[in-house]
N, C-alpha and C positions, 0 to 999 in steps of 0.2 A: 775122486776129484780133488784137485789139490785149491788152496784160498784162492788163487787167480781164476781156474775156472768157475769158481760158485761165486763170483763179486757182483757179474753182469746178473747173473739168473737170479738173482736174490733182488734186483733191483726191476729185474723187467715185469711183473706184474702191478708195479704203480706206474710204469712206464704207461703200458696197457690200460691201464685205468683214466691216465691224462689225456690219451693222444685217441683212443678209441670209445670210450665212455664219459665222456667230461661233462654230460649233463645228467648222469646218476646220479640221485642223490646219494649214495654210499661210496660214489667218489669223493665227492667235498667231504662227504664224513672221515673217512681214511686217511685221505690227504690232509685232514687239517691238524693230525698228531706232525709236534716237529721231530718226532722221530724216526720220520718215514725213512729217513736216511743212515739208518742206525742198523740196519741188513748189511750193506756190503761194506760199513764200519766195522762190522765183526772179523771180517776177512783182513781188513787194513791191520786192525790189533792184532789179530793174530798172526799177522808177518812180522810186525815191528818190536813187540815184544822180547822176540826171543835174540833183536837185534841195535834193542834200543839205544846200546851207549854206543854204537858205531853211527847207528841214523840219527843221535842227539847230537855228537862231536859234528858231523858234516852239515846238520844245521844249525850249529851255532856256529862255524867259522868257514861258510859256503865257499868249496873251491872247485873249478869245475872239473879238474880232473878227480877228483875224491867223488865228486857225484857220479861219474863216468862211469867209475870201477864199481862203483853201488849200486847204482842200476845197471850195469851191465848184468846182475846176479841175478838167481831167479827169484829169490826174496825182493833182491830193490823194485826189477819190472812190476811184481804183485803188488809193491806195495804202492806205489804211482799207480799203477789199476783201479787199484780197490778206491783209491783217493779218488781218481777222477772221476768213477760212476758213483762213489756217493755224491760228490758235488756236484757234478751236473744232474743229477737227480735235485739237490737242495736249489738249486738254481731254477728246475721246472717247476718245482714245488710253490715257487713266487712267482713267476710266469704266468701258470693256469691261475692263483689265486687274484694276482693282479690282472689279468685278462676279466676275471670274472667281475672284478671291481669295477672296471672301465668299460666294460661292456662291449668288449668285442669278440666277435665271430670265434666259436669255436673252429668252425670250416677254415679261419684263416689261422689259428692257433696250434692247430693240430697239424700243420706242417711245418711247423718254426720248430716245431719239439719234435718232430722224427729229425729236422735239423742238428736241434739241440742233442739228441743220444750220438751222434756222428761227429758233428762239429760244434763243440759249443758256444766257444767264441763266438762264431759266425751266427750261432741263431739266437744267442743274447744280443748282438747286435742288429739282427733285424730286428726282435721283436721289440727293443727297444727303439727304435725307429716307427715301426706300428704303433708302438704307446706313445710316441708322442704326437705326431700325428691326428692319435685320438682323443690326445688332451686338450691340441690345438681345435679341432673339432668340434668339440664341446665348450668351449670357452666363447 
């Protein structure tokens, strides 16, 4: 298996733990290292490393065709990979903890986060709509 296939899988078991267990207590335990995100970071470094002064020069003087050609490679695609699923992982990782602060329904949170592994945008923006909602709520 090469870094791009093992980014997701390294991540999908605290996926699993958010979206299908969230009132385990050895979910909150798990989840509450900030390193949960530090699995499919391994895969990140290990593309970038061996590419880092081409991927530092294109992000220090961002042009879009230069990004083009870099991600066109199967280093740059891993490496946007590996980025995206750790962060939208660090992203759910505030989600469920903020959900659990606010007090709202896992039943209604645990579909914003199968959201979130697909589209994250779009389900940081709902749940970010849910949370306020629920702030207005309680006020």
């Amino acid at each position: 298996m090469t870094l791009f296939t093992w980014a997701f899988p390294l991540a999908a078991p605290f996926w699993a733990l958010l979206i299908l267990a969230p009132k385990w207590r050895w979910t909150a335990r798990i989840m509450a290292s900030p390193w949960v995100p530090l699995l499919p970071l391994v895969c990140y470094f290990g593309l970038v490393l061996p590419h880092f002064g081409a991927w530092g020069r294109a992000m220090l003087q961002p042009d879009l065709g230069v990004l083009q050609t870099l991600l066109a490679t199967p280093w740059g695609a891993g490496l946007v990979w590996a980025h995206l699923i750790a962060f939208d992982l660090f992203i759910a990782r505030w989600m469920y903890f903020e959900a659990r602060d606010r007090e709202i329904s896992p039943w209604l949170v645990s579909p914003i986060l199968v959201l979130t592994i697909f589209l994250s945008p779009f389900g940081l923006v709902v749940f970010l709509v849910v949370r306020a909602v629920r702030i207005r709520s309680l006020a």
